[in-house]
matplotlib code that plots the C-alpha trace (Angstrom):
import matplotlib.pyplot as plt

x = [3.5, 0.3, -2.8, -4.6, -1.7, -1.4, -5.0, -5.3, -2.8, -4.0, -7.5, -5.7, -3.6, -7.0, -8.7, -4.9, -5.4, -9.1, -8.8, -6.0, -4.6, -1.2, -0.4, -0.7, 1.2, 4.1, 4.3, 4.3, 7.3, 9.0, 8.6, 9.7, 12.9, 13.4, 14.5, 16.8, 18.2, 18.6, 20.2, 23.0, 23.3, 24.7, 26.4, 28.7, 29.0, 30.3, 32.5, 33.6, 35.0, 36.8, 38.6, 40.1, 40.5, 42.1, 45.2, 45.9, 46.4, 48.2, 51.2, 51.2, 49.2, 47.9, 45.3, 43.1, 40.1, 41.2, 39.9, 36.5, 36.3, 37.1, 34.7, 31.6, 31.8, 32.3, 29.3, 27.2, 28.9, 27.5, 24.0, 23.7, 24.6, 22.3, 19.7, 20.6, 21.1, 18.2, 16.5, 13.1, 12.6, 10.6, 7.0, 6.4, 4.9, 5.1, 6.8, 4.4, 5.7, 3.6, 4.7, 2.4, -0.1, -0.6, -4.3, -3.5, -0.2, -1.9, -4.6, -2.3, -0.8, -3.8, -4.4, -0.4, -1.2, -5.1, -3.4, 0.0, 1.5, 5.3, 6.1, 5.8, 9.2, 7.5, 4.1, 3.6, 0.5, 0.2, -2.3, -4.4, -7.5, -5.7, -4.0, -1.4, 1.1, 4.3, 7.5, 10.3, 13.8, 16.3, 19.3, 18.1, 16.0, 17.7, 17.3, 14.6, 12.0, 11.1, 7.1, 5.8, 2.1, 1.0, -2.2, -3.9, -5.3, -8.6, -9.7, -8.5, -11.3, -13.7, -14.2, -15.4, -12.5, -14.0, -14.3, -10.6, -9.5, -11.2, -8.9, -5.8, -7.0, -6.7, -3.3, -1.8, -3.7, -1.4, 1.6, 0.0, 1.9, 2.2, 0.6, 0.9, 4.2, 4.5, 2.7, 4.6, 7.8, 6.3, 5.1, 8.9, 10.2, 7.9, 8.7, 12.4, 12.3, 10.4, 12.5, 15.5, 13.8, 13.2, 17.0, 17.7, 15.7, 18.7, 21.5, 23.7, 25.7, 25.4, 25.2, 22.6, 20.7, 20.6, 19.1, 16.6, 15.3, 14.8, 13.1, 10.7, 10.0, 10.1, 8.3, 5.0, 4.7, 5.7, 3.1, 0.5, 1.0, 1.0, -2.3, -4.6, -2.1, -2.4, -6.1, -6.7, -4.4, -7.0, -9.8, -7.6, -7.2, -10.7, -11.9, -9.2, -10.7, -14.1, -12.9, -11.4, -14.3, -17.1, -18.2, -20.9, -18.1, -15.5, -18.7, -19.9, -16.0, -15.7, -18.7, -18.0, -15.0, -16.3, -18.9, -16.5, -13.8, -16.4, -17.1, -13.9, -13.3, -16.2, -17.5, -14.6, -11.4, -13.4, -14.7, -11.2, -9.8, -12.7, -12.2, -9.4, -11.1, -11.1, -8.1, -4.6, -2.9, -3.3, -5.9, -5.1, -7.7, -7.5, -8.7, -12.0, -12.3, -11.5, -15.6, -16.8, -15.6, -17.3, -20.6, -23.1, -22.5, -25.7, -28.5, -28.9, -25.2, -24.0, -27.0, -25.6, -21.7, -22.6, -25.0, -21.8, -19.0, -21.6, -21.2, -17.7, -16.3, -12.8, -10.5, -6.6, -6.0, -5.8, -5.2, -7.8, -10.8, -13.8, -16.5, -19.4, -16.9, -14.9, -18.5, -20.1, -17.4, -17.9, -21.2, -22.6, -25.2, -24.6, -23.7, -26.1, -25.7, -24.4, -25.0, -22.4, -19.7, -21.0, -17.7, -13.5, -11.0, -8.8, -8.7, -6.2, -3.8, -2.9, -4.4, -3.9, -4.6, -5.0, -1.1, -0.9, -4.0, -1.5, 1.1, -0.3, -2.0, 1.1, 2.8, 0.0, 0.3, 4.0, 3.5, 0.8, 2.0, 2.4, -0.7, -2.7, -1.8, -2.4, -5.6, -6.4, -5.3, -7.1, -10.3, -10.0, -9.8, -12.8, -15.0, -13.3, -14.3, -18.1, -18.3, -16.9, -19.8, -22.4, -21.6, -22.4, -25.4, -27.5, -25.1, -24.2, -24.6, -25.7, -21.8, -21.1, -24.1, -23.3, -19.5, -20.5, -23.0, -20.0, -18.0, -20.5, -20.9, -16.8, -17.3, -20.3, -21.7, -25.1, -25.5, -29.2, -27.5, -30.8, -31.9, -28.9, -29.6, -33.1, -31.3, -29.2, -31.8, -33.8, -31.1, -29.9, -32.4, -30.6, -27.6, -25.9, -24.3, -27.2, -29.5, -26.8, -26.3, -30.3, -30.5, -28.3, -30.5, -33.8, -35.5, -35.2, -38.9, -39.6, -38.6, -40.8, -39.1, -35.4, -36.1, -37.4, -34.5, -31.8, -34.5, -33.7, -29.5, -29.8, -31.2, -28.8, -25.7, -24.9, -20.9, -23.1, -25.5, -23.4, -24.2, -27.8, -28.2, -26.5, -28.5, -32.2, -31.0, -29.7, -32.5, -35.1, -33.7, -33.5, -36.7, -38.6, -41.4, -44.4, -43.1, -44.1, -41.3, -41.2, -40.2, -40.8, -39.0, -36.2, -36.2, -35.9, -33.3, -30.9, -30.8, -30.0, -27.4, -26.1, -26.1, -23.9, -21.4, -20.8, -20.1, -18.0, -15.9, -15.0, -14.2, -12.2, -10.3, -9.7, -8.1, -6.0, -4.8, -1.3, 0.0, -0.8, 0.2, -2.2, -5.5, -3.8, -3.8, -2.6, -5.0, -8.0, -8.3, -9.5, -6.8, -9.1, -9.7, -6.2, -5.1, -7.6, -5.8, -2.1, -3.6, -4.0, -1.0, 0.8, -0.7, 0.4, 4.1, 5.1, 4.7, 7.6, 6.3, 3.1, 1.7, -1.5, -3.1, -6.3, -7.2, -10.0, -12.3, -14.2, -16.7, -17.7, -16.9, -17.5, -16.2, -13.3, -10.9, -7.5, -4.0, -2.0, 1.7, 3.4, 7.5, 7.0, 11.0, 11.8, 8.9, 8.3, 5.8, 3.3, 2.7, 3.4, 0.0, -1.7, -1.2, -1.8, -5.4, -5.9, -5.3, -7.8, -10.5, -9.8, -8.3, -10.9, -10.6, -14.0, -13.7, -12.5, -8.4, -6.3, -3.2, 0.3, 3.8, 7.2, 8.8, 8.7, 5.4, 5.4, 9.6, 10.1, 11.6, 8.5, 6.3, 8.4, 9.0, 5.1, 3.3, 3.7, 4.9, 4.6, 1.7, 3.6, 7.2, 9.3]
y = [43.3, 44.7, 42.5, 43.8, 43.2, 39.5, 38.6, 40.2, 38.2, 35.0, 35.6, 35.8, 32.4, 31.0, 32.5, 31.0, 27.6, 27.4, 28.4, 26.0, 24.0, 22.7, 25.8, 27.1, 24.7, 25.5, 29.7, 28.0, 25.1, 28.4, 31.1, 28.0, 27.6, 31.3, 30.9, 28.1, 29.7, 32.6, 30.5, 29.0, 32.4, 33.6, 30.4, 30.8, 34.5, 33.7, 30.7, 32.8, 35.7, 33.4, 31.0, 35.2, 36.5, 33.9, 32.8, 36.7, 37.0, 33.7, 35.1, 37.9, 40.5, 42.1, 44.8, 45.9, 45.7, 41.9, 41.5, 42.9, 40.8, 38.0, 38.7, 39.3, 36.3, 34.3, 35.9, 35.1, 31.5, 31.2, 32.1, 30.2, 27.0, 28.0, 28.3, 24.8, 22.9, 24.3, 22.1, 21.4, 19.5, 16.2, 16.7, 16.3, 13.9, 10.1, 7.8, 4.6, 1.0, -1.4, -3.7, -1.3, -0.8, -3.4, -2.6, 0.8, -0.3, -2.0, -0.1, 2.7, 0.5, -0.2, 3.3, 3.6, 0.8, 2.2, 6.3, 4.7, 6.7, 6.7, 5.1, 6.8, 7.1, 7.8, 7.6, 10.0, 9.9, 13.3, 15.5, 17.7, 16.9, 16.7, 14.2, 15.8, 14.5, 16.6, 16.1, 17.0, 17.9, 14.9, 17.2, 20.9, 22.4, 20.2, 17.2, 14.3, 14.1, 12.0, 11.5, 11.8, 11.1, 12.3, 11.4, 12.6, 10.8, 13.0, 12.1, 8.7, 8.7, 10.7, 9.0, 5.5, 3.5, 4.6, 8.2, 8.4, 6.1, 8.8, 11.6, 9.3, 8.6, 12.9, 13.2, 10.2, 11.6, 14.6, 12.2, 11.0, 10.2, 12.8, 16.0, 15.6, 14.9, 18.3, 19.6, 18.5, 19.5, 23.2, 22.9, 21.7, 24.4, 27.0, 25.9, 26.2, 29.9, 30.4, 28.8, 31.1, 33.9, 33.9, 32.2, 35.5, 37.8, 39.4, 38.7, 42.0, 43.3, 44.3, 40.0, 39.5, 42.6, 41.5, 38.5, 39.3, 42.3, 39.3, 37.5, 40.0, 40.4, 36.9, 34.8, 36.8, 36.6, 32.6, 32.0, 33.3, 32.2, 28.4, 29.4, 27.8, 25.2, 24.0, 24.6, 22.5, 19.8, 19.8, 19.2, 16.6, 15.0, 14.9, 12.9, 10.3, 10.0, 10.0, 7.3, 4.4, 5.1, 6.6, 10.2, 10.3, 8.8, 11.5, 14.2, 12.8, 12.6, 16.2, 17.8, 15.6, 17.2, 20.6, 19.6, 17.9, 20.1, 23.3, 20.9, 20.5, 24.6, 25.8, 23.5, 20.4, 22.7, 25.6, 22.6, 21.2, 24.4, 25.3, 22.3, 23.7, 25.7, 23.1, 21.2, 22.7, 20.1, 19.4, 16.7, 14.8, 15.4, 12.4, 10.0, 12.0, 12.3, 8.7, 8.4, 11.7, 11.8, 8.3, 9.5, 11.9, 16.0, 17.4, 18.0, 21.7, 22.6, 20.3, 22.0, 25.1, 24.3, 23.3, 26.3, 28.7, 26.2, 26.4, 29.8, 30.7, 31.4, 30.2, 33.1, 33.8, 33.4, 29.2, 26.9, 25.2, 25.5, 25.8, 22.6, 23.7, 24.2, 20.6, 18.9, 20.4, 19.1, 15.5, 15.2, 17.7, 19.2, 21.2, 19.7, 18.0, 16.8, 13.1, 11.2, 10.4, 7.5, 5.6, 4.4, 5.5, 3.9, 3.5, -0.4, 0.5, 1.3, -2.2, -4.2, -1.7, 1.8, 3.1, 3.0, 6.3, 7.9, 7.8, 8.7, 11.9, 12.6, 12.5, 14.8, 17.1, 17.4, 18.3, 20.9, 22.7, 22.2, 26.0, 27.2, 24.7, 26.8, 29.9, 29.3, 28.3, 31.2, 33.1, 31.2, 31.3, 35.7, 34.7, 32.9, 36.0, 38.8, 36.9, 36.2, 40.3, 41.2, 39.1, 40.5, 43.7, 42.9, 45.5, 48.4, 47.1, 49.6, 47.9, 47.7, 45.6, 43.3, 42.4, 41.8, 39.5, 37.7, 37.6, 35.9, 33.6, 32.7, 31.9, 29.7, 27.9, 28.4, 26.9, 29.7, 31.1, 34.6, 36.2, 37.7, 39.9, 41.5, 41.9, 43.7, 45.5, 46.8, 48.5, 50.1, 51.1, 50.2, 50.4, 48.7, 47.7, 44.8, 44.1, 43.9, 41.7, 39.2, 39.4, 38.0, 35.4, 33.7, 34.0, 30.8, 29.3, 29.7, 32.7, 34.1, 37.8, 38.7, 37.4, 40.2, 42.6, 42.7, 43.0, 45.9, 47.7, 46.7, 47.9, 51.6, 52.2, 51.1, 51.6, 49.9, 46.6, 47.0, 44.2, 41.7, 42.6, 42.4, 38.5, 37.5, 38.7, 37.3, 33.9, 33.1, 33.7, 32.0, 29.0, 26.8, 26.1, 23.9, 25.7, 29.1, 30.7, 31.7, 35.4, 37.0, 40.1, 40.4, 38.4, 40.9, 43.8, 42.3, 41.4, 45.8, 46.4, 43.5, 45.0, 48.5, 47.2, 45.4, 48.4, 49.9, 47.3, 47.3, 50.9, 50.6, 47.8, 49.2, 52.1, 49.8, 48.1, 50.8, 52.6, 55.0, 52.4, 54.6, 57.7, 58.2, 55.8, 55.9, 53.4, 50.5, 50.8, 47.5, 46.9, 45.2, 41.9, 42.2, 42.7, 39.8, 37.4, 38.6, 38.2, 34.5, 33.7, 35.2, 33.1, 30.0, 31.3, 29.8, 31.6, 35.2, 36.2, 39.9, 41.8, 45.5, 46.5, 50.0, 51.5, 52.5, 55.4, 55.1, 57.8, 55.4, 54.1, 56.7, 54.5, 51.8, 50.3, 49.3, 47.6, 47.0, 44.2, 44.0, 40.6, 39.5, 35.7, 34.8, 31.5, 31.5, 32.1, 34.9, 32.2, 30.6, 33.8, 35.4, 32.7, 32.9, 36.4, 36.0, 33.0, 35.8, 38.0, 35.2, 34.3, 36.8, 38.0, 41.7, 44.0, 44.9, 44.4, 43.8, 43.7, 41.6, 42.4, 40.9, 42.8, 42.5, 45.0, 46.8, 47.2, 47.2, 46.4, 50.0, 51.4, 49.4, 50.0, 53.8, 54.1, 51.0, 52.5, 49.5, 45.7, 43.8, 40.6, 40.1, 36.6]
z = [-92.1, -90.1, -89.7, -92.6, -94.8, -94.0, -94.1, -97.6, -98.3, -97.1, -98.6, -101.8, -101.0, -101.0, -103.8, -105.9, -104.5, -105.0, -108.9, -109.3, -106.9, -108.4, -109.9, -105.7, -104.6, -106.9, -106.3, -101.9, -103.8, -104.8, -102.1, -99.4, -101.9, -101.6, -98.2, -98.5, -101.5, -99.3, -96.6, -99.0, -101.1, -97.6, -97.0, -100.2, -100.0, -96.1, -97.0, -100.0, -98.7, -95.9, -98.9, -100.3, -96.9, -94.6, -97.4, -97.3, -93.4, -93.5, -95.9, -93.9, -95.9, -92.5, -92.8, -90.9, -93.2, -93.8, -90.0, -90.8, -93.3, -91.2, -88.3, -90.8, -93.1, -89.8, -88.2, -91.6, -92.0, -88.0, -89.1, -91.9, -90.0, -87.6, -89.9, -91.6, -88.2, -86.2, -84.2, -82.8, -79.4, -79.1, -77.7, -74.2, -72.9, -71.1, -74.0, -74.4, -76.0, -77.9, -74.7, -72.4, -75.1, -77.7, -78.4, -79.0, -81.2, -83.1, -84.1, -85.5, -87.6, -89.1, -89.9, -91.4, -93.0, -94.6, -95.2, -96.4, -94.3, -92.8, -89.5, -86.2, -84.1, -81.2, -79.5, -76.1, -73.1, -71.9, -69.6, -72.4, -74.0, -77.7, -80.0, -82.2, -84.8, -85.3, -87.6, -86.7, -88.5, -87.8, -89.3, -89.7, -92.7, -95.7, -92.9, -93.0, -90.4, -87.3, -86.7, -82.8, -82.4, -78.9, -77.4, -74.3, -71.4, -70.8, -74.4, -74.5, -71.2, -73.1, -76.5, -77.2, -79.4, -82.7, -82.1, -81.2, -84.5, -86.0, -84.1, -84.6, -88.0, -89.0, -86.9, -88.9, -92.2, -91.8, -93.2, -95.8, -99.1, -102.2, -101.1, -97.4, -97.5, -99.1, -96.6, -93.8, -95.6, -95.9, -91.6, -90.7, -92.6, -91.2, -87.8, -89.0, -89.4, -86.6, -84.4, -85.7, -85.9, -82.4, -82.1, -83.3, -81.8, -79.1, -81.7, -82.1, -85.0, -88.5, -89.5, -86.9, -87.9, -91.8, -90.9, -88.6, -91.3, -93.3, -91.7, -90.4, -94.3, -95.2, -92.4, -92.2, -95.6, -95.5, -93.2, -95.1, -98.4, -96.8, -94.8, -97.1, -97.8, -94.2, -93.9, -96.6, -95.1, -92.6, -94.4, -96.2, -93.2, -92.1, -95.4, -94.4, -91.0, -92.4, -95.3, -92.6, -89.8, -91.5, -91.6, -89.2, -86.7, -87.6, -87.4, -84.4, -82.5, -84.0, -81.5, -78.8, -78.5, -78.8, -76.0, -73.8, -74.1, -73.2, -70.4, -68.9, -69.2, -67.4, -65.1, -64.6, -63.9, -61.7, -59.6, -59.2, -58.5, -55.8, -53.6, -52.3, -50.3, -48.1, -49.1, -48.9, -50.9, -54.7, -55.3, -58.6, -61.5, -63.7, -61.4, -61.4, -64.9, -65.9, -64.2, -65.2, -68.6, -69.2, -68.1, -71.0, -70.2, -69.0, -72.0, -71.8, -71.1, -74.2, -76.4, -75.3, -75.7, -79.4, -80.4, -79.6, -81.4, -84.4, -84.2, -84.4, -87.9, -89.4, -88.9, -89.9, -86.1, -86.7, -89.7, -88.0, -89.3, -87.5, -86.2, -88.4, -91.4, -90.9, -90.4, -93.0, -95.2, -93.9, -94.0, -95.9, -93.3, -90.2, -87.0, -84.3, -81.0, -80.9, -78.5, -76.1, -75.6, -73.8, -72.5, -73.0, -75.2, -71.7, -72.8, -75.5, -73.0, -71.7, -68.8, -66.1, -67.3, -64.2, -63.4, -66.3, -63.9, -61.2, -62.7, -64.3, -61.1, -59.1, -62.0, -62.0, -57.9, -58.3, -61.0, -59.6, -55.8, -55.8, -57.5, -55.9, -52.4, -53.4, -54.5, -51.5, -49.5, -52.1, -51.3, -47.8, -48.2, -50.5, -47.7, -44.6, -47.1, -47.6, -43.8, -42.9, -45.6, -44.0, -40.6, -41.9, -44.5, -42.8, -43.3, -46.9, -49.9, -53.4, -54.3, -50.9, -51.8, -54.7, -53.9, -51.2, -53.8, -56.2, -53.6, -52.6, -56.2, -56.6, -53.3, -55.0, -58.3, -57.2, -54.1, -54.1, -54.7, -55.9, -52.7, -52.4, -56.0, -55.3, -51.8, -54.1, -56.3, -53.2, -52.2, -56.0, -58.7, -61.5, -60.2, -63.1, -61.2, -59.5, -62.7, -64.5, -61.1, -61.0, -64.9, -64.5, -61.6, -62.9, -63.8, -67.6, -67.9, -66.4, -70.1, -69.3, -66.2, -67.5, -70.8, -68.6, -66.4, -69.6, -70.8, -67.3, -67.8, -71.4, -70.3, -67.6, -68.2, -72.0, -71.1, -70.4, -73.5, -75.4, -72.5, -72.4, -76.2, -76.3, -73.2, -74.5, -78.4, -76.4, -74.8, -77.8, -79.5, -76.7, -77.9, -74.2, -73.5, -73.2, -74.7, -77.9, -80.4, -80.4, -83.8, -83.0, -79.8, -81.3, -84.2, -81.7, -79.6, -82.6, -83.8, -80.4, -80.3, -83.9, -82.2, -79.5, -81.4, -83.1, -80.4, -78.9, -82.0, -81.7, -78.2, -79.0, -81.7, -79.1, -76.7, -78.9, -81.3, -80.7, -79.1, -75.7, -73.6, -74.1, -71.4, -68.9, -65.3, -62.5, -62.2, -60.2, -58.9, -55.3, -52.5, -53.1, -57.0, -57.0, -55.2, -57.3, -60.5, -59.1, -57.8, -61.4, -62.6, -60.3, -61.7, -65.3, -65.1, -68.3, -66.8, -65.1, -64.6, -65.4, -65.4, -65.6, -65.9, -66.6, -70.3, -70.5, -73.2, -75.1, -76.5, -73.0, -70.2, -67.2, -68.3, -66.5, -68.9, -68.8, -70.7, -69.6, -70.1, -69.1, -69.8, -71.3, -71.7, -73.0, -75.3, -79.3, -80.4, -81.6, -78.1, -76.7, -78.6, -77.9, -74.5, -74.5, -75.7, -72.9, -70.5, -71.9, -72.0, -68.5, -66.5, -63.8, -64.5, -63.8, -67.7, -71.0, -71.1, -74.2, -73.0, -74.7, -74.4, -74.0, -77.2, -80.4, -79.8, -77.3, -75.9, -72.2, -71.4, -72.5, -70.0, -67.3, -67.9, -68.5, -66.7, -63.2, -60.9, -61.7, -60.2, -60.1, -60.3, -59.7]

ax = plt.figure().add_subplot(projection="3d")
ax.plot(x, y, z, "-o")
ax.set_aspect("equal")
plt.show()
């Protein structure tokens, strides 16, 4: 099934469940028992033809078709078991007793107690900034279930105790009685197929082949007829939270989240990376956070954070839907800033909270021990290459400058860097780097000279337009002390910002539409921008090997663009597309990458016969 295929079809999942609910959930009752009847079709045909077969050879009836027989129906009775018996693994995480703690214990089974819900088998402390409940199968796909609610440290730091009852209160309102136990029936099952599909995936034979055809036409189709099943689960579980703690508490937990989690992306993790710059051994994080998390993020940067989540719109990309979407539901109007916890929740977690600090400090160390040093052989080429450029600022052409103002930048985000794009500009004045470097500096209310710069961008370098256009629409729309609103400007910047998307979109569609491999050429990447892409690579655990090339575009003829092929063994093609659009987000590439895995589309030959050699191999 393409994309377009399966989002029709889960815009028409919606469009059934929104004109009658029940009737919905019945056509998802019967497509789910499609499955298992297809499972135990196979199972009888399999055991079957063994119960004809088998008596035969034993009296001595010896052909050689007999023996075909034999191996098939053994080969199908292996698959259905396997379908039957598959099993999920237990969450990760640090297993926590109500002994350790009782606070937070306690308060869960006050929520059970409120939502009605089934008891939890286990309760995890982990690293992330998440809370999630999962169910797993106890026996396979005809097997009960065993609930694991896993909460994580940074937001147990970050939220005051009834914001998090409010998270804890949606993750447990996921097992509610009557229709959520449907639900999580239908979310076990899906993970079931998943799990052997990609059980599957290298299987061999005529058996292994049947199955897998099915399931390629079954599971796509599987997952989005239950798409609006499990978005509406969601929203489900937000009136529960907003029932036992209140809506504005539920609304309010719901952008602080958003905020802090923005928070911890851009500015939290790049600090923690950077100081190793000067530290060769990994420093823990969560000691650090358990202060900085307690303490409000900056006004303008959590203004900011929740203007672009306010933005986003739900997609088929995640059941999930999005923060203005789940608020709006709450309360009924669109989000506004809340104000912050004023302190963490870290008193739920027994009298000395601080021993689950260390502890995930000391496992963060020991997983990142590796990273954590070649970061810091990366930063110290950073800080040679910015010293070698300074040496020779005299001789520098506009490229040079603003490389070494790019450097300085990854050093120190707060480096007075304008001087060298103002350097860069004399020498080149419509440096496209230079005008871009030279936007971002300018002063919040010198508004004029900020839009006159993204007027210059915008005329000379039409691959940068889309940046200019967002900038120029950003920052009208940015209400400053002291400045006027202007419509018309506003009004002027938004065409151009239409224009460019437009643009972007056909590029876009360019990179990421088969044949792959037509208009490539090795990658262009510079020794140093080479060596800060395989640095991040090498922090990615999951790649074990990665090509890159250069993709020409005719929409944007100087625009360096870029395919990225990695090898992600050991995972399932869920977390491996998620991952692949992580890489394209954050991957410090000098242009737009679309990020594929080695799999159907494309296969591993084809990247090695037409990817030229690997960038990173281990």
């Amino acid at each position: 099934m393409d994309q377009a295929d399966f989002v029709h079809m889960v815009r028409m999942s919606e469009h059934a469940s929104a004109e009658d609910s029940s009737a919905y959930r019945r056509s998802v009752a019967a497509f789910a028992a499609l499955g298992y009847a297809w499972v135990v079709g196979c199972l009888l045909l399999s055991a079957g033809l063994l119960a004809w077969v088998l008596p035969q050879l034993v009296h001595g009836r010896f052909r050689v078709a007999y023996v075909w027989v034999v191996l098939g129906a053994g080969g199908l009775l292996w698959t259905c078991l396997r379908a039957l018996w598959v099993r999920i693994d237990a969450p990760d995480g640090l297993p926590i007793m109500a002994a350790d703690a009782p606070g937070l214990f306690e308060a869960l089974e006050r929520i059970r107690t409120k939502v009605k819900g089934p008891a939890l088998h286990g309760v995890y402390l982990d690293g992330d900034f998440n809370a999630s409940i999962r169910q797993t199968p106890r026996w396979g796909l005809f097997g009960g279930a065993v609930n694991h609610l896993t909460i994580g440290l940074p937001l147990v730091m970050a939220l005051d105790k009834p914001r998090l009852m409010a998270v804890l209160a949606h993750e447990y309102g996921h097992l509610r009685g009557g229709h959520g136990q449907f639900t999580a029936w239908i979310y076990r099952t899906r993970l079931g197929w998943l799990r052997l599909h990609e059980g599957l995936r290298d299987g061999s034979g005529p058996v292994a082949a049947a199955t897998q055809a099915f399931l390629r036409w079954y599971f796509p189709r599987f997952a989005a007829r239950t798409f609006a099943l499990a978005r509406q689960d969601e929203y489900e579980a937000d009136r529960i939270a907003g029932r036992l703690l209140g809506p504005d508490v539920a609304a309010a937990a719901l952008a602080e989240i958003e905020i802090k989690a923005a928070w911890l992306a851009d500015e939290f993790w790049p600090g923690h990376w950077r100081t190793a710059a000067a530290h060769p051994l990994p420093a823990g994080p969560y000691g650090a956070l358990r202060r900085l998390l307690a303490m409000p993020v900056e006004a303008g940067f959590a203004q900011e954070a929740l203007r672009q989540a306010v933005r986003r719109i739900s997609g088929v990309d995640d059941t999930h839907p999005v923060l203005r979407d789940r608020v709006e539901a709450l309360t009924g109007a669109r989000p506004v800033l809340p104000e912050g916890s004023r302190r963490g929740a870290l008193s739920l977690l027994g009298r000395d909270p601080q021993r689950w600090i260390d502890h995930f400090d000391r496992l963060w160390c020991q997983e990142n021990a590796t990273g954590w040093k070649e970061h810091h052989a990366w930063l110290t080429r950073v800080r040679e290459r910015a010293e070698a450029l300074k040496a020779s600022a005299a001789r520098n052409n506009a490229d040079e400058t603003v490389e070494w103002a790019t450097l300085l930048r990854h050093l120190d985000p707060a480096a007075d860097v304008r001087p060298l794009y103002e350097a860069a500009l004399q020498r080149s004045s419509e440096h496209a780097g230079a005008l871009q470097g030279l936007a971002r500096c300018l002063p919040a209310p010198d508004r004029e000279a900020r839009l006159a710069v993204l007027a210059r961008l915008w005329d000379a370098a039409p691959a940068r337009r889309w940046w200019a256009a967002n900038a120029a629409v950003a920052e009208l729309e940015t209400t400053r002390p002291g400045l006027e609103y202007d419509a018309e400007g506003l009004k002027h910047w938004r065409e151009r910002q239409r224009l460019a998307s437009e643009a972007e979109e056909r590029a876009w569609e360019e990179l990421s539409t088969p044949p792959y491999f037509s208009r490539v050429a090795r990658h262009d990447l510079s020794p140093f921008e080479l060596s800060e892409v395989q640095s991040e690579l090498a922090r990615c655990r999951p790649v074990a090997k990665c090509w890159i090339v250069c993709k020409a575009l005719r929409e944007f003829l100087q625009r360096r663009a870029y395919l990225v092929f990695v090898l992600l063994p050991a995972m399932d093609d869920e977390d491996r597309y998620r991952l692949c659009r992580w890489l394209e987000r954050n991957l410090s590439l000098p242009g737009p990458a679309l990020v594929l895995w080695a799999g159907e589309s494309p296969t591993l030959q084809e990247i090695e016969r037409s990817a030229f050699a690997p960038v990173l191999s281990r």
